[in-house]
C-alpha positions as CSV (number, residue, x, y, z in Angstrom):
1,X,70.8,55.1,182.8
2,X,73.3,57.2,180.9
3,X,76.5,55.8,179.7
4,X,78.5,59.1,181.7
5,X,79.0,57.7,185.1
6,X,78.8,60.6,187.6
7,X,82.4,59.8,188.8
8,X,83.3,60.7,185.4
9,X,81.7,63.6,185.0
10,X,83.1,64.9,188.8
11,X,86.4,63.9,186.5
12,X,85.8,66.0,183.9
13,X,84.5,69.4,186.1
14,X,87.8,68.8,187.9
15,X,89.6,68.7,184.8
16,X,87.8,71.9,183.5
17,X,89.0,73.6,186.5
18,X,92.3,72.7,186.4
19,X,92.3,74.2,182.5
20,X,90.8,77.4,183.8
21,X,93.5,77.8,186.3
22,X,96.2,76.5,184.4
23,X,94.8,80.0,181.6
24,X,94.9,82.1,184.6
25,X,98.4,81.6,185.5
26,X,99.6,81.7,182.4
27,X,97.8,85.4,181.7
28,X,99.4,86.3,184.8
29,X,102.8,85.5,184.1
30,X,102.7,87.0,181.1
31,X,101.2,90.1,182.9
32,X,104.0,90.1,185.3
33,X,106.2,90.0,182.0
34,X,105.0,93.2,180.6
35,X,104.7,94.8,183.7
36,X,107.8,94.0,184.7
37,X,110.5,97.4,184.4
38,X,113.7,94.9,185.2
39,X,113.7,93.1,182.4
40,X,114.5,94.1,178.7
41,X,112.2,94.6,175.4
42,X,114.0,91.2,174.1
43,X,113.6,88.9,177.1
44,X,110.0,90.0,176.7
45,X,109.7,88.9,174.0
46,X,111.8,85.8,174.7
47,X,109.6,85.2,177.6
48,X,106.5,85.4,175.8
49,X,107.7,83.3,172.9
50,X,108.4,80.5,175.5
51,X,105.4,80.2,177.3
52,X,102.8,80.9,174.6
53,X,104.9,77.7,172.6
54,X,105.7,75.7,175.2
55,X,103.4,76.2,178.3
56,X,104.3,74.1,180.7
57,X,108.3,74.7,180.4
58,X,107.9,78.3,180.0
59,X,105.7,78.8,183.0
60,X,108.2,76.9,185.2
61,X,111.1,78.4,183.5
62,X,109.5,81.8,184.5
63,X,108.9,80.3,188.1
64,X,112.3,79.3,188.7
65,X,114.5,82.3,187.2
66,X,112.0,84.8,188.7
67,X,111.1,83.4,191.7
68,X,112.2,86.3,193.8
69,X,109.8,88.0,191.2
70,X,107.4,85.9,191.1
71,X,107.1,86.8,194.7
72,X,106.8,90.2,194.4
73,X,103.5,90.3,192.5
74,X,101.9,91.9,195.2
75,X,104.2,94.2,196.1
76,X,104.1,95.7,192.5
77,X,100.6,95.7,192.0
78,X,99.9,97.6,195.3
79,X,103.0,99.8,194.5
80,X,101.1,100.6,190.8
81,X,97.8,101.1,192.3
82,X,99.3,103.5,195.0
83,X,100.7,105.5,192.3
84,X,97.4,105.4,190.3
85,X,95.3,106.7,193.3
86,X,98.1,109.3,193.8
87,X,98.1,110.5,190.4
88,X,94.5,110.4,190.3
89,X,94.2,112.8,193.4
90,X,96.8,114.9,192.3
91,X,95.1,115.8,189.5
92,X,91.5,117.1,191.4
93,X,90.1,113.7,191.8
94,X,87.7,114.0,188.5
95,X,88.0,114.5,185.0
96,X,87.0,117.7,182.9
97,X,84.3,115.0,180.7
98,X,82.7,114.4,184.6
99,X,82.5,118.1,185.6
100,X,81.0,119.0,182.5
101,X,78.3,116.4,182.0
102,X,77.9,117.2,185.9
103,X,77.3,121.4,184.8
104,X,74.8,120.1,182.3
105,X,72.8,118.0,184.5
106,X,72.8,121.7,187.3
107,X,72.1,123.6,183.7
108,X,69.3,121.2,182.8
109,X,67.5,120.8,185.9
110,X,67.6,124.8,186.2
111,X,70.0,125.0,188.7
112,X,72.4,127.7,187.2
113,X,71.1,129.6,184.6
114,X,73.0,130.2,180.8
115,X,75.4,132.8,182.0
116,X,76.8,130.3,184.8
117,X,77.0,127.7,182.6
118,X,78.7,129.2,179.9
119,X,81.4,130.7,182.4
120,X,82.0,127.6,184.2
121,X,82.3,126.0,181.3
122,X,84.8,127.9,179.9
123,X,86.5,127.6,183.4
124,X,86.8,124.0,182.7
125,X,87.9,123.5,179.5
126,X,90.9,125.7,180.2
């Protein structure tokens, strides 16, 4: 018989969890305080300050001043990855690195021969 009960050690994995999401909210505040664009460089800082040194006031500080924020998380992040998706398509959808590791693969594998590949090489590195 060990001298760790197993109701303490159901105690202890509950604990453990409530650490790990107790971390993950605080990262995500202070996510949603960088990625925020409505408030300043200072109250950034201020922000960060506050719940790096005092945790548990800074997070519901944040909570309770931003709480029409808070709420928005979602909005923002599917806003930014809209935005992202656009600016990826707007630009062709790949990047000149892919296309050209993609011309050596057809260059290597005999595909296009020296003269292609050198011209739509040059084609993509303009």
């Amino acid at each position: 018989m060990s001298g760790f009960p197993l109701l303490d050690v159901f105690w202890t994995i509950f604990l453990f969890f409530c650490l790990v999401l107790w971390i993950f909210l605080v990262a995500l505040i202070l996510i949603d305080v960088f990625r925020s664009p409505d408030i300043g460089g200072w109250a950034k800082a201020g922000w960060t300050v506050l719940v790096i040194l005092v945790p548990l006031v800074g997070v519901v500080a944040y909570e309770i001043v931003h709480s029409d924020h808070v709420l928005g998380w979602h909005d923002r992040y599917v806003s930014d990855v809209r935005a992202k998706d656009a600016a990826y398509r707007a630009s062709g959808g790949t990047s000149s690195a892919f296309e050209l590791s993609k011309l050596a693969d057809l260059h290597a594998r005999g595909v296009i021969n020296d003269a292609e590949f050198k011209q739509k090489k040059e084609a993509i590195l303009r």
